[in-house]
C-alpha positions in Angstrom: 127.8 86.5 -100.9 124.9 88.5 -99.9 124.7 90.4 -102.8 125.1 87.6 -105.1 121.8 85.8 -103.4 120.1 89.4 -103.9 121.2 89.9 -107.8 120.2 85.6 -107.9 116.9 86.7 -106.2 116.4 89.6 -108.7 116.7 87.5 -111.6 114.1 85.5 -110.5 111.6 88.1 -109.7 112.6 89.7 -113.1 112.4 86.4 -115.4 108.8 85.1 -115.8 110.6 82.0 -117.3 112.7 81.2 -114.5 110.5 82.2 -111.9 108.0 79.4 -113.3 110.4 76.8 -114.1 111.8 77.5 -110.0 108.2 76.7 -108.7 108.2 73.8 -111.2 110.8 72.0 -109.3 110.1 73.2 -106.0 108.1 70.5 -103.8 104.6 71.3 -102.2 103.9 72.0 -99.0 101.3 69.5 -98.4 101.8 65.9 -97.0 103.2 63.8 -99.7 105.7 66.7 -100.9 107.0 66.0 -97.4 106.7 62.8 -97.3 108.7 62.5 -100.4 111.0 64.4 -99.3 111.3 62.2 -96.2 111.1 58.9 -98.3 113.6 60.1 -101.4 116.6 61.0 -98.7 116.4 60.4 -95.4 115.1 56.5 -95.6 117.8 55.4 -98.1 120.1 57.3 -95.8 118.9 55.8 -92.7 118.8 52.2 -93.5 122.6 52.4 -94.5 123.2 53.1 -91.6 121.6 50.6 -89.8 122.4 47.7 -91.8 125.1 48.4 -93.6 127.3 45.4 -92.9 124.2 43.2 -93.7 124.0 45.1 -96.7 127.3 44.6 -97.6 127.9 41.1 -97.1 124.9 40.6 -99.0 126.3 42.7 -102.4 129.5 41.3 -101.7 128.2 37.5 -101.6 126.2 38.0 -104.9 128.9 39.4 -106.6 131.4 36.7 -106.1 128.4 34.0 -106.6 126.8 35.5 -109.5 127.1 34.4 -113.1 126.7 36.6 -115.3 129.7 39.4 -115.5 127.8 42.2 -116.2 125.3 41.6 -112.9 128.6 40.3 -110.9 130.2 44.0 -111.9 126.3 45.9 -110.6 127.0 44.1 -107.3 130.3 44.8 -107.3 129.4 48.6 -107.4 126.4 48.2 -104.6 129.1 46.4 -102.5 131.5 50.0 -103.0 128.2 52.2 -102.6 127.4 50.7 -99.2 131.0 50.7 -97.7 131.1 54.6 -98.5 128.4 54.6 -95.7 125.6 57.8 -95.5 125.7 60.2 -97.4 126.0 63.5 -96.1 125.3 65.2 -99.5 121.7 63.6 -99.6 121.1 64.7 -96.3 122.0 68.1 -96.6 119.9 68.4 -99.6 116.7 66.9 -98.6 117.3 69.1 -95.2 117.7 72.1 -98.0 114.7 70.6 -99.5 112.8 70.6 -96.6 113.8 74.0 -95.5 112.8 75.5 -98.5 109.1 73.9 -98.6 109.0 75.1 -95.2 109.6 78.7 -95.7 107.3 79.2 -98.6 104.3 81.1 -97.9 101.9 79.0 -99.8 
């Protein structure tokens, strides 16, 4: 695994192309990088868990109440979202995300 990360990291030093379009994507280290970071995954994350049966209740209600199919079948899939609870995978990468901005030197 190691030397896979190396070869990975190789590439990147090698490839002007990749190692621009890598710092393209990578988030800054100043306040609103962070703060993105913060609001884009760990909010969304933390509200479903504190109100998730409000939350559901509230999808559920609209989708039985609703007329319109195609808005009843949107709140039908909120309603599925919110009983799947947090998600780990948005925490784990916006912890990634965070570890990475982090590290950098800049």
């Amino acid at each position: 695994m190691k030397q896979k990360v190396q070869k990975i990291q190789e590439r990147i030093n090698s490839d002007p192309k990749l190692k621009e379009a890598v710092e393209k994507i990578k988030p800054k280290k100043t306040v609103w990088g962070i703060l993105g970071i913060v609001l884009f995954f760990f909010i969304p994350e933390l509200v479903t868990y504190i109100w998730q049966e409000e939350l559901v209740d509230w999808a559920h209600l609209h989708s039985i109440t609703e007329a319109s199919s195609s808005v009843r079948m949107i709140y039908r899939q909120l309603e599925k979202m919110f009983l799947s609870g947090v998600s780990w995978f948005n925490i784990i990468l916006g912890l990634l995300l965070l570890f990475w901005v982090m590290r950098s030197s800049k």
